[in-house]
C-alpha positions in Angstrom: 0.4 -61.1 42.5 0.0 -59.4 38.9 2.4 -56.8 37.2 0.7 -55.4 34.1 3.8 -53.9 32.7 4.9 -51.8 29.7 8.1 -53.9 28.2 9.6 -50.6 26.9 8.9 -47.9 29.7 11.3 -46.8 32.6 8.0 -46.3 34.8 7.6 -50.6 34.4 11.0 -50.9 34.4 11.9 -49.6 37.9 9.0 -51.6 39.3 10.2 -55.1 37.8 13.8 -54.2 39.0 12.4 -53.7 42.8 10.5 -56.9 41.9 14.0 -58.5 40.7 15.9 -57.2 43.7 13.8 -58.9 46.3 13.5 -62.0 44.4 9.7 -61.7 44.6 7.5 -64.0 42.1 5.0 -62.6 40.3 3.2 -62.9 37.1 4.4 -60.0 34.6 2.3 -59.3 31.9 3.9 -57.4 29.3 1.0 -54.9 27.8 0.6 -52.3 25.0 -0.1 -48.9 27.0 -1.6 -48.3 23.2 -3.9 -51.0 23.1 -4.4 -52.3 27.2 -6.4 -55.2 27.9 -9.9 -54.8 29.5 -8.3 -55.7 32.7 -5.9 -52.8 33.0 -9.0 -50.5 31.9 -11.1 -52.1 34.7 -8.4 -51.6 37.5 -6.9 -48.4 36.8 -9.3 -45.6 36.1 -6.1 -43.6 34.6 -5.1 -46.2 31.6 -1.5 -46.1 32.6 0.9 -49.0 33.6 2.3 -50.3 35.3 -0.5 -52.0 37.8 0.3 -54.4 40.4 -2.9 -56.4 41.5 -2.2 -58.0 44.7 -5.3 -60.4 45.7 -7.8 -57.2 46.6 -5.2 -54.8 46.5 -5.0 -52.8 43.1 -2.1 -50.1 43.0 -0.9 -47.8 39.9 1.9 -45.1 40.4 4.6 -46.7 39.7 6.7 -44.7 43.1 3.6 -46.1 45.1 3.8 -49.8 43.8 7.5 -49.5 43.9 7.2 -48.2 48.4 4.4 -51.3 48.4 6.8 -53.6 48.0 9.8 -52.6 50.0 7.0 -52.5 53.0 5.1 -56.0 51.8 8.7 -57.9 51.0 10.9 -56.0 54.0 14.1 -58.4 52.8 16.6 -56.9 51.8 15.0 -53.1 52.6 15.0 -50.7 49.8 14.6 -47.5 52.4 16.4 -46.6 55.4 15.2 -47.6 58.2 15.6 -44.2 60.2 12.5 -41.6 59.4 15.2 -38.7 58.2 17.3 -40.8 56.6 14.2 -42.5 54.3 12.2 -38.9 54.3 15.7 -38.2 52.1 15.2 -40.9 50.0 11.8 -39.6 49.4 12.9 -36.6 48.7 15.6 -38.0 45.9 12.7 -40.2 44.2 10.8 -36.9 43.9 13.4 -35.3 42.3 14.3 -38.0 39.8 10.8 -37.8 38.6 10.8 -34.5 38.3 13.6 -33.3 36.9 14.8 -36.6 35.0 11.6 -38.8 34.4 9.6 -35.5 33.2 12.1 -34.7 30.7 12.3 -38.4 29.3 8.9 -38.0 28.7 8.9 -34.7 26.8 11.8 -36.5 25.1 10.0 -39.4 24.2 6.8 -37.6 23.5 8.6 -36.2 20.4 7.2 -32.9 20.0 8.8 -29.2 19.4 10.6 -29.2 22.9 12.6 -32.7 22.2 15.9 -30.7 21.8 15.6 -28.6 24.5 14.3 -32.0 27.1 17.6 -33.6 25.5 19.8 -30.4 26.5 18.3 -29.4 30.0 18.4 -33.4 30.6 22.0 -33.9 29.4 22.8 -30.6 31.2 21.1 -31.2 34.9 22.6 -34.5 34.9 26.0 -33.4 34.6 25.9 -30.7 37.7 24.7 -34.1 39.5 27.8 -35.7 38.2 29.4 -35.2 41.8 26.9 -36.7 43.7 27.4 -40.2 41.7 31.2 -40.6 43.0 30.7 -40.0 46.4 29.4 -43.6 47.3 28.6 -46.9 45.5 25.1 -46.0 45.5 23.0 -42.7 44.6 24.3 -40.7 48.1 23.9 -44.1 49.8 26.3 -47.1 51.1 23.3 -49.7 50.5 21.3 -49.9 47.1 18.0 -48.3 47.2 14.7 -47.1 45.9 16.7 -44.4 44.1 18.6 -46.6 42.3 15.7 -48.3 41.0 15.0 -45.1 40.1 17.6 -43.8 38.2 19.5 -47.0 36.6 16.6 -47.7 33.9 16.9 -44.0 33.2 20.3 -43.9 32.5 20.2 -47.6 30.6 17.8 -44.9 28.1 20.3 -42.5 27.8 21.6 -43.6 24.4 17.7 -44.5 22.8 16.8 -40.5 24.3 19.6 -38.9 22.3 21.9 -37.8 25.5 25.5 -38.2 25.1 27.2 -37.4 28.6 30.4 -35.8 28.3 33.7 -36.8 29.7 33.3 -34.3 32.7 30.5 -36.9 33.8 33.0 -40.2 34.3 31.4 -40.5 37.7 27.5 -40.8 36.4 28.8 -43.5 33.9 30.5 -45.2 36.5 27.6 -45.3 38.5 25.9 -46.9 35.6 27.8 -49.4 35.1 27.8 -50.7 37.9 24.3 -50.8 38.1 24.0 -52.5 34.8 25.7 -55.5 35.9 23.9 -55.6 38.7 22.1 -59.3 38.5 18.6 -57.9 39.5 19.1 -55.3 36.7 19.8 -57.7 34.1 17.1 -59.7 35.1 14.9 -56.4 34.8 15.4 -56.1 31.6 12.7 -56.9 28.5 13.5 -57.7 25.3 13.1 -54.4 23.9 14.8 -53.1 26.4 18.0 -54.9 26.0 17.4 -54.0 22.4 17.7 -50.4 23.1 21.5 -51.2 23.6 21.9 -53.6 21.3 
């Protein structure tokens, strides 16, 4: 098994923390979404990363690779078991992406809208600030797909220009926690532990 995986993006990122969770070997291959190898080019007609290549198998949405692998590795289980109960989880990954991941990206894109991605970013996480005290986990007792979701987000903050305000204790909390998680330190690249210093 092959990850082809951009060492500075949160879409990678969340994949090799899945990967690190379940204490599943693979070969990571840290690539330049600027300048991929032919590979990459040959398996994914997009030109995005991260790609997992696993023997005939060739998968690149990073929420796809990332359900792949709680399925193919089922120890420990990264979605509920129950069909409402992981439908929910579903749900909460598609939400991360799009109201999170989608303004990281205008953020990081660096155009004319950077200030207001930074704002509406800043200012939809904190009216989820409640949500992050409730449990030890994003509205879960177990650590999930959602986590994976969210903690390399949130390691970002800083490097994305979002200060959270006092009135979001519980989100930083929840960070924390997840940062000293050992999978999540084992996630990590080089750069990306750079982007905290």
């Amino acid at each position: 098994m092959t990850l082809y995986s951009n060492p500075r993006s949160a879409y990678s990122h969340r994949v090799r923390l899945v990967l690190a969770e379940k204490n599943i070997t693979v070969d990571i291959v840290d690539a330049d979404p600027q300048d991929l190898p032919g590979d990459v080019m040959d398996l994914n007609p997009y030109g995005t990363l991260p790609v997992l290549v696993d023997r005939e198998l060739v998968l690149y949405e990073s929420r796809i690779i990332m359900e792949y692998l709680d399925e193919r590795f089922p120890h420990p289980p990264l979605l509920p078991v129950d069909p409402v109960s992981r439908a929910s989880a579903r749900l909460y990954l598609f939400r991360v992406d799009h109201d999170w991941y989608r303004l990281m990206s205008l953020i990081l894109a660096s155009g004319k809208e950077v200030q207001g991605a930074r704002k509406q970013l800043r200012d939809s996480l904190v009216r989820s600030a409640g949500v992050f005290g409730g449990k030890p986990f994003f509205m879960s007792d177990e650590f999930s797909l959602v986590d994976c979701s969210i903690a390399p987000l949130l390691w970002r903050l800083p490097s994305l220009g979002v200060e959270l305000p006092t009135q979001a204790k519980a989100i930083q909390a929840y960070a924390e926690r997840m940062f000293r998680r050992d999978s999540f330190v084992r996630s990590l690249t080089e750069p990306e532990r750079e982007l905290r210093g």
